[in-house]
PASEKE-321450 format. One line per 4 residues: number of its first residue (from 1); their letters; for each residue z, x, y of N, C-alpha, C. Coordinates in pm, whole numbers, plus 50000, padded with zeros to 5 digits. Each point is the difference from the previous one (the first is absolute). Example, Ala and Ser with C-alpha at 12.3 -4.5 7.8 and 13.67 -1.06 7.14 Angstrom:
# residues 2
1) as) 50780/51319/49431/50000/49911/50119/50000/50090/50120 ~ 49928/49965/50105/50006/50082/50119/50073/49923/50109;
//
This chain:
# residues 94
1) xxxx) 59858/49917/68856/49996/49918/50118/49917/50066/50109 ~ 50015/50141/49976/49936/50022/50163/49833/50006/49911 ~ 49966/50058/49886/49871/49945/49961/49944/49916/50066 ~ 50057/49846/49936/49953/49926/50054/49986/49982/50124;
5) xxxx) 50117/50004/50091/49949/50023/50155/49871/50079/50048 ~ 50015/50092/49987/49876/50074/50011/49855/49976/49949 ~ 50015/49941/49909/49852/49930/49914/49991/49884/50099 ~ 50083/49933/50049/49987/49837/50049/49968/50074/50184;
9) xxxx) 50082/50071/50023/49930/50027/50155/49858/50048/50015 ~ 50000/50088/49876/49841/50105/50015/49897/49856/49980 ~ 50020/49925/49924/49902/49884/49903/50034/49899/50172 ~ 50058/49980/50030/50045/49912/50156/49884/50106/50085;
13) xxxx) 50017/50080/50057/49891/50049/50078/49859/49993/49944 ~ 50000/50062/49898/49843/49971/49916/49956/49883/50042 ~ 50081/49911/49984/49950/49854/50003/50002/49963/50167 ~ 50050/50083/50073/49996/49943/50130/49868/50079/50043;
17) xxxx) 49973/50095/49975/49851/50083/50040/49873/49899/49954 ~ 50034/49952/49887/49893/49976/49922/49958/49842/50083 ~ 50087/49927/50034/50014/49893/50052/49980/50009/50184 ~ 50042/50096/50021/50008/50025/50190/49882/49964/50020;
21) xxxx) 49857/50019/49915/49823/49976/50018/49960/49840/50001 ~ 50111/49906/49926/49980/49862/50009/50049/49939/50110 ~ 50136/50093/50064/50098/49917/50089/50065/50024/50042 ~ 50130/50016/50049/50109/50069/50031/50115/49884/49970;
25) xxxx) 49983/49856/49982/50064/49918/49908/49998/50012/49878 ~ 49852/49991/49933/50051/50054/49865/49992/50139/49952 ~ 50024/50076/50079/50077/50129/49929/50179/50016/50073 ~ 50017/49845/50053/50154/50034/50021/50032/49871/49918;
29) xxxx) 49935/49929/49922/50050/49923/49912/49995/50022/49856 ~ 49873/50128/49983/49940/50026/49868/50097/50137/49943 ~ 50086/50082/50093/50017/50103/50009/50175/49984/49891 ~ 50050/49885/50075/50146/50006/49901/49974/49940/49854;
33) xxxx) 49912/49929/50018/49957/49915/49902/49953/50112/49846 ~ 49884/50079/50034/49936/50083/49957/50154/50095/49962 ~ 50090/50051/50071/50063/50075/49980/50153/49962/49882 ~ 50007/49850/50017/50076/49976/49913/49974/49969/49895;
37) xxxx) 49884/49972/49951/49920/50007/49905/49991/50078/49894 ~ 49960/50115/50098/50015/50172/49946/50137/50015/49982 ~ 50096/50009/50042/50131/50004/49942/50014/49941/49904 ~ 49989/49906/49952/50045/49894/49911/49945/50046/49863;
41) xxxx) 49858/50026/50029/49894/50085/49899/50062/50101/49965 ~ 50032/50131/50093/50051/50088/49943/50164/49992/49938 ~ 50052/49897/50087/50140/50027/49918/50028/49940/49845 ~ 49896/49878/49954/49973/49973/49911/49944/50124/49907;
45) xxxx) 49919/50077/50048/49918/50105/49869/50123/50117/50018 ~ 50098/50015/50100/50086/50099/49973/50100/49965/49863 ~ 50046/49841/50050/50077/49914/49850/49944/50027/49882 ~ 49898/50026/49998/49913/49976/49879/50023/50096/49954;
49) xxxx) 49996/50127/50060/49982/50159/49968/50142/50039/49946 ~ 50111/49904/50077/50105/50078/49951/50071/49895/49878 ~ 49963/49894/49995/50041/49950/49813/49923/50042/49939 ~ 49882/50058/49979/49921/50067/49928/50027/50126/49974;
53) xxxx) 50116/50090/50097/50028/50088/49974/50147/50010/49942 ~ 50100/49885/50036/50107/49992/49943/49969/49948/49842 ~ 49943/49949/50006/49949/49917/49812/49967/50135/49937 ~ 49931/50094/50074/49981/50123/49875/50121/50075/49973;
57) xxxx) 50067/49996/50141/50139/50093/49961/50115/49920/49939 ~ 50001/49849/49966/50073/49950/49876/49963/49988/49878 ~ 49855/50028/49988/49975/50038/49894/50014/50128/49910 ~ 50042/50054/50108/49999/50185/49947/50133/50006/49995;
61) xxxx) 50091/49906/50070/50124/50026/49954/50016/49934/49912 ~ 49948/49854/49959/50016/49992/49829/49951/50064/49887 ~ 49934/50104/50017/49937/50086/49949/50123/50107/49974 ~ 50052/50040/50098/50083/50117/49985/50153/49910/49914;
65) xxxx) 50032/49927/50064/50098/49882/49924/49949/50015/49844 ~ 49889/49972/49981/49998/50008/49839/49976/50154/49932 ~ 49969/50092/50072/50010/50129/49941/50158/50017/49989 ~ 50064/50006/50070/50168/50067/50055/50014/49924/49870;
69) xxxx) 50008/49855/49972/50086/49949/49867/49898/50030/49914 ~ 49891/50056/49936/49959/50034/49871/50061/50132/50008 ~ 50036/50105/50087/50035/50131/49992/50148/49966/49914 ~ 50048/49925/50113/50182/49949/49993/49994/49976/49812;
73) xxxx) 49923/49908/49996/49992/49957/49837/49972/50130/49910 ~ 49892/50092/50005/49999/50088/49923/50087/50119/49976 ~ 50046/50010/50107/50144/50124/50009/50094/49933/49914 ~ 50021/49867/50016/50124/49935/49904/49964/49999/49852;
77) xxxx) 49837/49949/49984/50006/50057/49850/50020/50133/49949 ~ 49943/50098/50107/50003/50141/49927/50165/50074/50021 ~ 50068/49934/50054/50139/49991/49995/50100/49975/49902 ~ 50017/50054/49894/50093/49899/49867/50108/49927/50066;
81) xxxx) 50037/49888/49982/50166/49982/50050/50054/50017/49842 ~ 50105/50055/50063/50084/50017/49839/50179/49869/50043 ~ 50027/49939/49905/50137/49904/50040/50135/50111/50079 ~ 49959/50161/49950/50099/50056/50049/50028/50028/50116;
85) xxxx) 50165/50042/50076/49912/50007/50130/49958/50195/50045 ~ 49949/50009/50060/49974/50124/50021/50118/50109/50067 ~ 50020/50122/49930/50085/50066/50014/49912/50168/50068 ~ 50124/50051/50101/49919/50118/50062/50029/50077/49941;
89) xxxx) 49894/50132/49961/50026/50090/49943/50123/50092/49991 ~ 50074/49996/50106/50127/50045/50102/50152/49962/49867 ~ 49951/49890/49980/50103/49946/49932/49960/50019/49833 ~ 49915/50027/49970/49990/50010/49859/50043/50173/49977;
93) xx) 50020/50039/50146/50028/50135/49937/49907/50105/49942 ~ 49924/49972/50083/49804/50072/49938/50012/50128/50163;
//
């Protein structure tokens, strides 16, 4: 937010300098005009920047989502299950 503020005041004066040489009406009519403009512009290409940046980081978390369960899956094969249930060494008297 304050981005944009700051882009829309700096781009508001720009436009009032640039305009003060035609008039002093239209650089007090050209000046908000020009400046909301520029806001609008930039807060649009900021949107842009940040689903473009959230879309890569759900992709990398479905990425990691499918590593974690091929790991999960291969530990279970290299795992025997046996029907018995497992007993601690403690108790077998070892």
């Amino acid at each position: 937010m304050i981005v944009l503020l700051a882009f829309a005041i700096g781009t508001g004066l720009l436009a009032a300098c640039v305009l003060s040489s035609v008039g002093w009406v239209a650089a007090l009519v050209g000046a908000p005009v020009a400046a909301s403009l520029a806001a609008i512009l930039a807060g649009g290409f900021m949107a842009w920047q940040t689903m473009r940046r959230d879309r890569h980081a759900r992709a990398l978390e479905a990425q990691t989502g499918l590593m974690v369960a091929a790991l999960r899956d291969v530990t279970r094969k290299a795992e025997p299950q046996s029907p018995a249930p497992k007993v601690s060494r403690r108790r077998l008297g070892a």
